[in-house]
N, C-alpha and C positions, 0 to 999 in steps of 0.2 A: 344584190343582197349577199350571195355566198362570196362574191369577191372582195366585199367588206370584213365576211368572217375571217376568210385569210389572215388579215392583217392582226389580227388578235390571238392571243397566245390558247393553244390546244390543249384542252385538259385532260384529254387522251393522255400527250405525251409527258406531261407533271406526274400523272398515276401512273406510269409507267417507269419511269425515274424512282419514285417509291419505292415499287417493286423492288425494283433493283438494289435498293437501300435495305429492305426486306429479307433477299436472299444472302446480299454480305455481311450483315449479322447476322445471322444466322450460322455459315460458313465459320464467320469469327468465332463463334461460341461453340461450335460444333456438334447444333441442333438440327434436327430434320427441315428442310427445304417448306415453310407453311404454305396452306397456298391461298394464293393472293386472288383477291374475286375484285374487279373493278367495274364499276356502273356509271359512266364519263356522259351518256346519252348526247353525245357531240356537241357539248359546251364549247364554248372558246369565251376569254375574258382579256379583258384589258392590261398586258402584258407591266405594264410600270405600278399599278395598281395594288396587282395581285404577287409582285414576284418576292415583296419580304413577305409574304404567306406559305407559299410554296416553300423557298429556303429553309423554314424555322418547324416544317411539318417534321421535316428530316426527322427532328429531336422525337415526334409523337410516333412516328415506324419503328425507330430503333427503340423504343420505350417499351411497346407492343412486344419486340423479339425478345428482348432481354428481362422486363421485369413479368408481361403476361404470358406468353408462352412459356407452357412448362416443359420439363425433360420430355423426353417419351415414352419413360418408367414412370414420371408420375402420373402423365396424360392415362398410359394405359391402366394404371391400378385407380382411376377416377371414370374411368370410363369412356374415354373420350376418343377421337383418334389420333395416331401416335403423332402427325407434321402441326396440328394446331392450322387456325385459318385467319388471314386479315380481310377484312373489307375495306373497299378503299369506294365510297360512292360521292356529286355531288346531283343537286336538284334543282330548279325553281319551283319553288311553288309559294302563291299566297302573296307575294310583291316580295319575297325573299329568296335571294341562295343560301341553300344550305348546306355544307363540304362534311362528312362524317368520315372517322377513320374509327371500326370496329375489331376486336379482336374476341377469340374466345377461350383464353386466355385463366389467369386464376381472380382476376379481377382485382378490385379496388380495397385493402382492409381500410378503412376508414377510421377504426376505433387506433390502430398504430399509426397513424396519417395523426393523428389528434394528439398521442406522445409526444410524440417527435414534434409538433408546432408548439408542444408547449416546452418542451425544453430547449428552444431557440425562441421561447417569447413571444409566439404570433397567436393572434388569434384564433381559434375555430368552433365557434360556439355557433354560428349561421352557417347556411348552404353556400352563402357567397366566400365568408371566410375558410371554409375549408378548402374550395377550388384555387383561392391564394396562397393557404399554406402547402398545397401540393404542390405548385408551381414555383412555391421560391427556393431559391437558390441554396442549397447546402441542406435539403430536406429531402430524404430519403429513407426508402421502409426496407431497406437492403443496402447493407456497408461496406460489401466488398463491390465499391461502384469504379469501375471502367468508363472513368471519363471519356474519351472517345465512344464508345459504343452506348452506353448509359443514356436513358432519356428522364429522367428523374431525380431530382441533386443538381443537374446540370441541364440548361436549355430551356424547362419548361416556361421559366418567364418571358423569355421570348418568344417562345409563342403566342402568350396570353398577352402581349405588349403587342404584336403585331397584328392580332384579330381586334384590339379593341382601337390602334389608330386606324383600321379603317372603318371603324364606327361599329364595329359586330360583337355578338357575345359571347361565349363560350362555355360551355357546357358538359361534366365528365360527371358519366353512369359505369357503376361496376360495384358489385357486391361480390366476395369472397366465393370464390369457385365457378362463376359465372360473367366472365370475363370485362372488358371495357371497354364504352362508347365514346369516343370525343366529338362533339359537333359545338361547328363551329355557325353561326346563323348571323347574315347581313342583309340589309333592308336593299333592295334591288337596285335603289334611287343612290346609295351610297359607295359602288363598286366598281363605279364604273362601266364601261360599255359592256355589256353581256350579250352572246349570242348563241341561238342554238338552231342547230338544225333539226329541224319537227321531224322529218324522218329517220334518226337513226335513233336507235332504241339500244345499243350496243352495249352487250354485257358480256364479259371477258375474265373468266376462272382463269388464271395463270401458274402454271406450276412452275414458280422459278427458283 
């Protein structure tokens, strides 16, 4: 049975790639180092499956750096502590995996998410509609975007194009000043080979 897990790609090492993505935004923008907490509980997944999921999170870390983490004047005049923090966890539970990338961050305005889809024409009158107009392309609640670094304007539809060919939903929480959750939820049956080792419970604060 573990020598079966082998052969299936490590979600250790995806969230740890993250990170990494994590700290060079950050470097680039020239914000304090956040730090990175990952909860992997010795998953491993079906490497051809899952690897446009992985590729396209890129855009949801660097989103995290850039548009949720704030300065560290304004974290500190909010209260908060100066580096900011990302979660990076996945789960099974209930006949599904569940992958979340968490920030705490200045969150989500929604009501300027809802401008800006109406002056490029999109809908956002539903909870489904607005998680499209977030995601599509040339929509952004910040102008001065760094395409390279920017997760917002650029990428996010790929994401949401990549969670849902493989059958899954997706899901973003974040109110103004209290950061943003993205999870992403697929039905167990749909993901391909899943594997976990029942004893490793492994959680990993990373300051990187």
């Amino acid at each position: 049975h573990r020598v079966q897990g082998w052969l299936l790609d490590s979600v250790s090492a995806r969230f740890g790639h993250l990170a990494t993505v994590v700290s060079q935004t950050a470097s680039k923008l020239g914000k304090p180092q956040p730090l990175v907490t990952v909860e992997h509980g010795g998953i491993r997944v079906c490497p051809e499956r899952w690897r446009p999921l992985w590729s396209n999170l890129v855009h949801v870390v660097r989103n995290a750096v850039y548009h949720g983490i704030e300065d560290a004047e304004e974290r500190s005049a909010l209260g908060k502590s100066g580096a900011g923090q990302i979660w990076l966890a996945i789960r099974v539970e209930s006949g599904q995996v569940v992958v979340e990338i968490r920030d705490d961050g200045r969150g989500v305005d929604w009501a300027r998410v809802g401008e800006e889809a109406q002056s490029l024409g999109l809908p956002c009158g539903t909870e489904v509609e607005r998680l499209r107009a977030l995601c599509a392309d040339g929509l952004s609640t910040v102008h001065d975007i760094d395409s390279e670094i920017s997760g917002r304007g650029v990428g996010m539809s790929a994401v949401l194009a990549a969670c849902e060919q493989m059958g899954g939903r997706m899901d973003v929480q974040g109110n103004p000043g209290h950061g943003t959750r993205f999870r992403f939820v697929f039905p167990l049956g749909d993901t391909g080979e899943v594997w976990q080792d029942r004893k490793s419970t492994e959680r990993a604060a990373v300051a990187v």
